[in-house]
Structure formats: C-alpha cells, structure tokens
Backbone bond lengths (Angstrom), bond angles and torsions (degrees), N, CA, C in turn:
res aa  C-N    CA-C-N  psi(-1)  N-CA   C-N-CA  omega(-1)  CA-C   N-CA-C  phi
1 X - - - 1.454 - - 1.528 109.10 -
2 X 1.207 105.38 126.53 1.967 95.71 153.77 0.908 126.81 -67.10
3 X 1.405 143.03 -38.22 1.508 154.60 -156.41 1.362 112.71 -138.30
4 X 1.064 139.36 147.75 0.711 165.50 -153.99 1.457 115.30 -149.48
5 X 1.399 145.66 127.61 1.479 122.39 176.69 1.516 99.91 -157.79
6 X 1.391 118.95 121.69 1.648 117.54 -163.51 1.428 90.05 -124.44
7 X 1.022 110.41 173.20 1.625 135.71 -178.79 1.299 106.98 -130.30
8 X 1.363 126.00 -9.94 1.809 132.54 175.97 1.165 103.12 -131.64
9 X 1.262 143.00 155.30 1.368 133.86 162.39 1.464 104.00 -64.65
10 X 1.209 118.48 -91.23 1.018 123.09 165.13 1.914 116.73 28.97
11 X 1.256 101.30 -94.33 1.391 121.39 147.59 1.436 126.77 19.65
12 X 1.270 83.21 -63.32 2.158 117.95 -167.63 1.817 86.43 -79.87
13 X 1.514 124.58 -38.18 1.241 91.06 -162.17 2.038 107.98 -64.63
14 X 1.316 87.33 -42.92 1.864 89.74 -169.20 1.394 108.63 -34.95
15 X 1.524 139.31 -47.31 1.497 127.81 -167.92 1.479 95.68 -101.52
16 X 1.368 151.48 38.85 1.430 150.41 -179.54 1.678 87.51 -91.96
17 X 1.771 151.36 -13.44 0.966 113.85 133.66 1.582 156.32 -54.10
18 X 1.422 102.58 -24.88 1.307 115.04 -178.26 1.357 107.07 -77.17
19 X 1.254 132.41 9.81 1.665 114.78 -162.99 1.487 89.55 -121.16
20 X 1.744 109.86 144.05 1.486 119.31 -179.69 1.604 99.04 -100.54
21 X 1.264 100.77 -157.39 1.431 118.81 -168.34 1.466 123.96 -74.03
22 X 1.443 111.52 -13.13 1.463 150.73 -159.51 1.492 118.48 -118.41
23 X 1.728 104.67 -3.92 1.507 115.67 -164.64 1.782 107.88 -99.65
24 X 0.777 94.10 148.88 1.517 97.81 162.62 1.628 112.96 -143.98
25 X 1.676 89.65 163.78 1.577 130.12 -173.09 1.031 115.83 -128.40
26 X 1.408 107.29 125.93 1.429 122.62 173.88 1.762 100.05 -121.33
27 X 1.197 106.22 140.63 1.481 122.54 -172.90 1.511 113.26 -147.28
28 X 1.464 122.08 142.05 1.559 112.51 -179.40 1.418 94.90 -105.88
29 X 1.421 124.09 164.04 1.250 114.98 -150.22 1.539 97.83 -112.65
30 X 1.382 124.89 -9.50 1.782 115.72 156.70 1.075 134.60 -49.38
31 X 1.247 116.53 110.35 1.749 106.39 -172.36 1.662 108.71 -83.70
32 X 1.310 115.67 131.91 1.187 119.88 147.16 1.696 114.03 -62.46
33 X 1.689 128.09 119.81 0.672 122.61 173.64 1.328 109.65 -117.41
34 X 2.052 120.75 118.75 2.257 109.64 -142.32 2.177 58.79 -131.06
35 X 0.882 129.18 -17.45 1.569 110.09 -159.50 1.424 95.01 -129.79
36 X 1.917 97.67 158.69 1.261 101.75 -170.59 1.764 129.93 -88.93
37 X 1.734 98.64 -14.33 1.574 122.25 155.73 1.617 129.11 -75.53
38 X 1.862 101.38 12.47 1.754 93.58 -172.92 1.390 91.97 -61.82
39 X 1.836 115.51 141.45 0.928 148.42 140.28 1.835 110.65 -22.55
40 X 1.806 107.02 145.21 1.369 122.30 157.78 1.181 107.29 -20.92
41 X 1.081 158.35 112.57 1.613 138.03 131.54 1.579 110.99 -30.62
42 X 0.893 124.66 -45.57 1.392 127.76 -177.86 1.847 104.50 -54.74
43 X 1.263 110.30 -48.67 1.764 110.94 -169.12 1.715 97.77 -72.98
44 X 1.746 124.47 -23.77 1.404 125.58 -146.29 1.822 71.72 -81.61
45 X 1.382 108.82 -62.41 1.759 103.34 177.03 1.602 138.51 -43.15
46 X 1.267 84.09 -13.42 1.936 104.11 175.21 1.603 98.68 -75.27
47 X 1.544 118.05 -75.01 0.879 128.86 -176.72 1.893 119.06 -48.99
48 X 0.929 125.80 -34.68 1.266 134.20 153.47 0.991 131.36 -46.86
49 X 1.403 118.50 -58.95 1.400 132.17 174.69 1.535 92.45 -53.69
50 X 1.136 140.48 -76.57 1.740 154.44 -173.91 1.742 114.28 10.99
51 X 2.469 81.57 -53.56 1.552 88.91 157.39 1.504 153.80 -43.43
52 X 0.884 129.74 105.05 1.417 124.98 -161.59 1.713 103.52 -49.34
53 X 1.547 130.23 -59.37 1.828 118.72 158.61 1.596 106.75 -107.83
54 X 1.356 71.93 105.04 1.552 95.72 160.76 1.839 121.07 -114.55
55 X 1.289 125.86 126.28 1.189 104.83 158.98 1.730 132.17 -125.86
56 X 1.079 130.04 108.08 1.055 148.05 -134.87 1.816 86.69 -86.31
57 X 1.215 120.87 141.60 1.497 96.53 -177.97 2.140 82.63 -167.44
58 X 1.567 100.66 124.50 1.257 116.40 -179.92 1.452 102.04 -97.02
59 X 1.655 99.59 104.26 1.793 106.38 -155.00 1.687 87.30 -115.65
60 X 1.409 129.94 -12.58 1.158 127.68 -161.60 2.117 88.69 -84.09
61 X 0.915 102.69 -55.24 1.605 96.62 -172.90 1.886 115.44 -80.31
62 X 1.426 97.43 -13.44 1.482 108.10 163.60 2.171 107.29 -64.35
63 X 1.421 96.75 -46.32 1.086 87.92 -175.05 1.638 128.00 -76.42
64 X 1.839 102.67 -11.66 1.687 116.77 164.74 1.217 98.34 -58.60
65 X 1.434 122.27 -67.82 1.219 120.92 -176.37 1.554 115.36 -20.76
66 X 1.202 122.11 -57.87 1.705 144.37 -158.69 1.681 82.38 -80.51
67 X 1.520 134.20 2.24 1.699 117.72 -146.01 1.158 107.39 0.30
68 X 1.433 126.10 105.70 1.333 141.82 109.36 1.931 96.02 -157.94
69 X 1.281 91.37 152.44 2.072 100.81 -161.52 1.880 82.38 -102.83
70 X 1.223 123.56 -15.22 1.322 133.07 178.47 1.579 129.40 -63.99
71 X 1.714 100.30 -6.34 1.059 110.93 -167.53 2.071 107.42 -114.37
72 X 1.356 102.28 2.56 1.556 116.78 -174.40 1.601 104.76 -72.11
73 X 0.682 138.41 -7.15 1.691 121.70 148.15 1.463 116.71 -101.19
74 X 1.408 138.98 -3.23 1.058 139.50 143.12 1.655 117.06 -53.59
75 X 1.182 114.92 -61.24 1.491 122.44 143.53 1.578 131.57 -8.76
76 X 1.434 100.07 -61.97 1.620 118.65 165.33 0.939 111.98 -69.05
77 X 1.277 139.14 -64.39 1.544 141.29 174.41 1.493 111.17 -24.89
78 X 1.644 108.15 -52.17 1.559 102.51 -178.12 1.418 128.40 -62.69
79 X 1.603 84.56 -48.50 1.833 93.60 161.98 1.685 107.86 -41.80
80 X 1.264 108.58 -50.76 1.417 103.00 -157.28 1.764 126.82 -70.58
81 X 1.712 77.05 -6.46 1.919 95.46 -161.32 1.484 120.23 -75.49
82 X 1.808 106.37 -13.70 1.551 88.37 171.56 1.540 126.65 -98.12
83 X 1.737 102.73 26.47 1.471 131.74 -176.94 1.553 125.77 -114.97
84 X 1.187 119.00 -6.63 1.052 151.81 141.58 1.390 145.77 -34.71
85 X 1.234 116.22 -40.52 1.423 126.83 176.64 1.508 112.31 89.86
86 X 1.210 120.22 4.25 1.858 128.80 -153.69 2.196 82.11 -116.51
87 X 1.305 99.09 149.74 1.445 113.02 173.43 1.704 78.25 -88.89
88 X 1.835 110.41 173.33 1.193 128.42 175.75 1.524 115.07 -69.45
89 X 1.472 91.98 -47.82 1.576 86.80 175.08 1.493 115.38 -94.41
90 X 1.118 138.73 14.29 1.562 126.67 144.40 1.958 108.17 -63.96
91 X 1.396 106.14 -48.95 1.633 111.52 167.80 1.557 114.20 -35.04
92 X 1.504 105.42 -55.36 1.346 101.04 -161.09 1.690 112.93 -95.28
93 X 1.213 107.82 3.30 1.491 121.47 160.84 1.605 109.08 -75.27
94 X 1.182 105.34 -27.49 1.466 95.03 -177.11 1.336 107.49 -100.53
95 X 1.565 125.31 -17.24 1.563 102.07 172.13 1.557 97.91 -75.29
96 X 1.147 135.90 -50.06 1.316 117.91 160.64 1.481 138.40 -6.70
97 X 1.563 114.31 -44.77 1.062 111.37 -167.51 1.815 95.50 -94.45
98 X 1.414 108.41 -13.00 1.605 106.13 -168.22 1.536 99.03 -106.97
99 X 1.468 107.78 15.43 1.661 101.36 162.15 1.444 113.91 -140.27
100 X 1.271 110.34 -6.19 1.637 103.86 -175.06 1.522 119.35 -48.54
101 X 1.368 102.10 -17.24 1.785 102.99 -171.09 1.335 101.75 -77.21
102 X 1.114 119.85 -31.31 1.375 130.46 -169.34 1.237 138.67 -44.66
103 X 1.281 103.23 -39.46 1.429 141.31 156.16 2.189 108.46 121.45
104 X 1.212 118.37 172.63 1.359 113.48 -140.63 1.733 87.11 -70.29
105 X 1.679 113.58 -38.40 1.337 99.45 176.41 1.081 140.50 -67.15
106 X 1.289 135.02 -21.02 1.368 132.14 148.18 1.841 118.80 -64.22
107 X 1.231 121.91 -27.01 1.091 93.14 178.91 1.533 110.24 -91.59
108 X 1.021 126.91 -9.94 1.865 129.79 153.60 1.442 108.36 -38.52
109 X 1.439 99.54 -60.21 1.612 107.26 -164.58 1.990 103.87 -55.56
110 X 1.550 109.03 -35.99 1.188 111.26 -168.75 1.566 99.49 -83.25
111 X 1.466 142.93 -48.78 1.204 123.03 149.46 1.645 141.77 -29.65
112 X 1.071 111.64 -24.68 1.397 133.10 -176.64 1.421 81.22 -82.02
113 X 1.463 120.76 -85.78 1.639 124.77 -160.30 1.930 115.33 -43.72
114 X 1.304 93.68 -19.47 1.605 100.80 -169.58 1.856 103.34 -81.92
115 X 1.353 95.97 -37.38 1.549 113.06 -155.60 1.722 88.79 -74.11
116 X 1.372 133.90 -28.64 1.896 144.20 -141.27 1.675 67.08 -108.41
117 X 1.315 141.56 -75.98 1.717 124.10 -163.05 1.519 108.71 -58.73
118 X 1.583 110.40 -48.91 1.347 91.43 -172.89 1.459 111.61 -67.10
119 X 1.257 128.82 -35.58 2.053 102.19 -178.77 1.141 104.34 -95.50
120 X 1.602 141.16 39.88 1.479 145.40 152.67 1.400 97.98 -37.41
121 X 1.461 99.95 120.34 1.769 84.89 155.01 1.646 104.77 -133.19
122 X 1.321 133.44 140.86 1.265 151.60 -132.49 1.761 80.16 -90.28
C-alpha cells in the first residue's frame, strides 16, 4: 500500500503489513474504544510511530475546535492531501463540488477543516 488513512488508530494497526518503506499513514489519534480488550493507546502509538511517515494528527478535537465533530475526516483528508498525488487545489475543487449545494456555510466550514489537516504539523 502507499497510504494508509485511519480514522482510529487502532485501525492503522490491521493493514501496517501492507505498507513498504515508501508508505505512509495517517491516523487521528481518538480512539474509538467498541471492545473490551482495546489495546494501550500508548503501545497502538508505539507501533505507529515505527513507521518511517507517519502522521499522527488529533483531528477529532481539531474539529471541536472548528465546533462541528462532523468535519474529522475532512480534517484527515488534508493531512492526507500532500500524499495523494492530487495538487491542493484540484482537492479543494472537489470538496467544492461535493459541498457547494450545501450552502456557503458548510462548505467554509469544510475548507477551514481541510486547510487545519493540510498544514498539521506533528
């Protein structure tokens, strides 16, 4: 795999075989915790880090920040966008086109959320 892109840490560990030396992971750092054996968070971050690009990015309280929690894979996306193969603004042409109906405030809010992942810096 090249990419990798989780929304739980957790998540990232199950496909951490498929990724080579050249791969990267992006992970938000809230754990969904649905079972009663989830793992340390602390060891799930060991193992993550391990990756040579990894970027660990706490998009769930980034996106309180923004108030709305609705916007945390928009969040990821940005992180994820200079891994991608897409220029920024081909990216943001297309949340454009998948929010313009929306009306101008939601798609602000989703520009805003895109713009806070993409200049994350760890």
């Amino acid at each position: 795999a090249d990419i990798i892109i989780s929304l739980e840490p957790m998540e990232s560990l199950r496909y951490l075989p498929y990724l080579n030396d050249e791969s990267w992971l992006i992970s938000n750092t809230s754990p969904f915790v649905n079972i009663p054996n989830y793992p340390n968070i602390e060891k799930v971050f060991s193992e993550v880090k391990k990756v040579k690009n990894h970027v660990l990015i706490p998009a769930e309280e980034m996106a309180k920040e923004l108030g709305s929690d609705k916007v945390v894979n928009m969040i990821i996306l940005g992180a994820s966008a200079p891994h991608l193969g897409f220029t920024k603004d081909e990216m943001l042409k297309a949340i454009e086109q998948m929010f313009k109906n929306k009306g101008q405030d939601v798609l602000d809010l989703n520009f805003k959320a895109f713009e806070l992942g993409y200049n994350f810096k760890a």
